[in-house]
C-alpha positions in Angstrom: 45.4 7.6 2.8 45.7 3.9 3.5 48.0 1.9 2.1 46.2 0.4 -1.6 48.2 -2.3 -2.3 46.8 -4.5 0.7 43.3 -5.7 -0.4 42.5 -5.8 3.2 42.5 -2.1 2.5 40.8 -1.8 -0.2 38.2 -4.0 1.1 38.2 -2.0 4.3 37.7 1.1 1.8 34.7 0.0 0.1 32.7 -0.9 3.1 33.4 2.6 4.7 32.3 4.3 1.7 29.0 1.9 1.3 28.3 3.0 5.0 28.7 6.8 3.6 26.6 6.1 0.7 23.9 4.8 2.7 24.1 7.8 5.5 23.8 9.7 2.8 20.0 8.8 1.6 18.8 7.4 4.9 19.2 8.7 8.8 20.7 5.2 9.7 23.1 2.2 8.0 22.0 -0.9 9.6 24.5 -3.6 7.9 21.6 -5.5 5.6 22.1 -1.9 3.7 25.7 -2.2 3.7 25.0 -6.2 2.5 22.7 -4.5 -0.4 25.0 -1.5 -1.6 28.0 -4.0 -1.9 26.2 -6.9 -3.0 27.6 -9.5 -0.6 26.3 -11.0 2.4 25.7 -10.3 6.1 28.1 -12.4 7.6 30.4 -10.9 5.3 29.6 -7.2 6.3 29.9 -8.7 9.8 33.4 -9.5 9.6 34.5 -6.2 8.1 32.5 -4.3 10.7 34.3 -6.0 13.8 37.6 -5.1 12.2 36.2 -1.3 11.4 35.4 -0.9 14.6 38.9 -2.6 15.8 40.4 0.4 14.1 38.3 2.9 15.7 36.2 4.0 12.5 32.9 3.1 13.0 30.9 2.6 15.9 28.5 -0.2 15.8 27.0 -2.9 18.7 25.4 -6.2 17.0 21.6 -5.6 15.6 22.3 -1.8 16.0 23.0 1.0 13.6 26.2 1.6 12.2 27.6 4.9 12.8 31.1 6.8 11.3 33.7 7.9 13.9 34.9 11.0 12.9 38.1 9.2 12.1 35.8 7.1 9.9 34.0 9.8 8.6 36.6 12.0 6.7 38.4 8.9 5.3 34.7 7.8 3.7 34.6 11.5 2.5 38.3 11.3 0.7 36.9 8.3 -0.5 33.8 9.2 -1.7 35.2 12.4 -3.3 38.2 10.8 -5.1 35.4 7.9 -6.7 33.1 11.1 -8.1 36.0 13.2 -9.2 37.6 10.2 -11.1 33.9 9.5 -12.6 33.7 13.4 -13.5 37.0 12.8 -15.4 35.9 10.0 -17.2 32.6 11.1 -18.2 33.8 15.2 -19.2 37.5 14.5 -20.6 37.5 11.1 -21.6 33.9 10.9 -23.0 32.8 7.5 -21.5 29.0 7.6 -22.4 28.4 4.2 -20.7 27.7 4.2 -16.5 31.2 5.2 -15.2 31.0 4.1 -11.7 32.5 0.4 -12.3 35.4 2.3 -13.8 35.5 5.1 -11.3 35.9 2.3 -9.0 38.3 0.6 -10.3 40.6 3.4 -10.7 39.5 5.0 -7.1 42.1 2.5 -5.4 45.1 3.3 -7.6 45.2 7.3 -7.5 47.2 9.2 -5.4 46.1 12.0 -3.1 48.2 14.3 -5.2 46.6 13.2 -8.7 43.0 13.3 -6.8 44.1 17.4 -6.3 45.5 18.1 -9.6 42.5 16.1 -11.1 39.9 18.7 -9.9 42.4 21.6 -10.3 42.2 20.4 -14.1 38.4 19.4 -13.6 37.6 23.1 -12.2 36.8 21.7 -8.4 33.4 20.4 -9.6 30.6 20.1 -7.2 28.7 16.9 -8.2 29.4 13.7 -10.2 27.6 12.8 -13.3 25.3 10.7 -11.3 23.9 14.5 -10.0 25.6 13.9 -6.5 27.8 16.0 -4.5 31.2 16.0 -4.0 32.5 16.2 -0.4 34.6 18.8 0.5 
């Protein structure tokens, strides 16, 4: 995993799992989706893209689709699965009732591979987060 104390990093990590979010409801992430699922704006996304695609995780032209590398791809997964095993934790064992994805993401930055494991070890390896999505493998 990257290194979470750099908020270059954790910036870099939020747009890779926005692009996975969107590939995961629509055939193609163009970045006025990725502007929409982080709500900031295109010249923004536009930056981060150049320098994803500087360190080989996406692949993406201007005014063309954004795609994952494969590289790109299984760190979005690890992402996206340690945000929706965090929000199964706080929703099952520590009874948040409110939406627990602002939390989730919060947190998602500061656990460790190793407590991600143990987490759904003690979570029973569940297979979707509370918001009814799956969990990557």
């Amino acid at each position: 995993m990257t290194n979470f104390s750099n908020m270059d990093s954790v910036s870099k990590e939020d747009y890779l799992r926005a692009i996975f979010l969107v590939l995961e409801t629509s055939s193609e992430a163009r970045s006025i989706d990725v502007a929409s699922e982080l709500g900031v704006s295109k010249p923004s996304v536009s930056t981060m893209l150049r320098k994803l695609h500087k360190e080989g995780l996406i692949e993406a032209a201007p005014y063309q689709k954004i795609k994952l590398t494969a590289k790109g791809r299984r760190l979005a997964q690890k992402l996206t699965t340690r945000h929706r095993v965090i929000e199964v934790f706080l929703k099952d064992v520590l009874g948040y009732k409110k939406d627990v994805h602002q939390e989730a993401h919060l947190l998602e930055h500061a656990f460790s591979d190793e407590s991600i494991r143990r987490l759904k070890k003690y979570l029973h390896n569940p297979q979707y987060c509370p918001h009814g999505k799956r969990i990557p493998r």
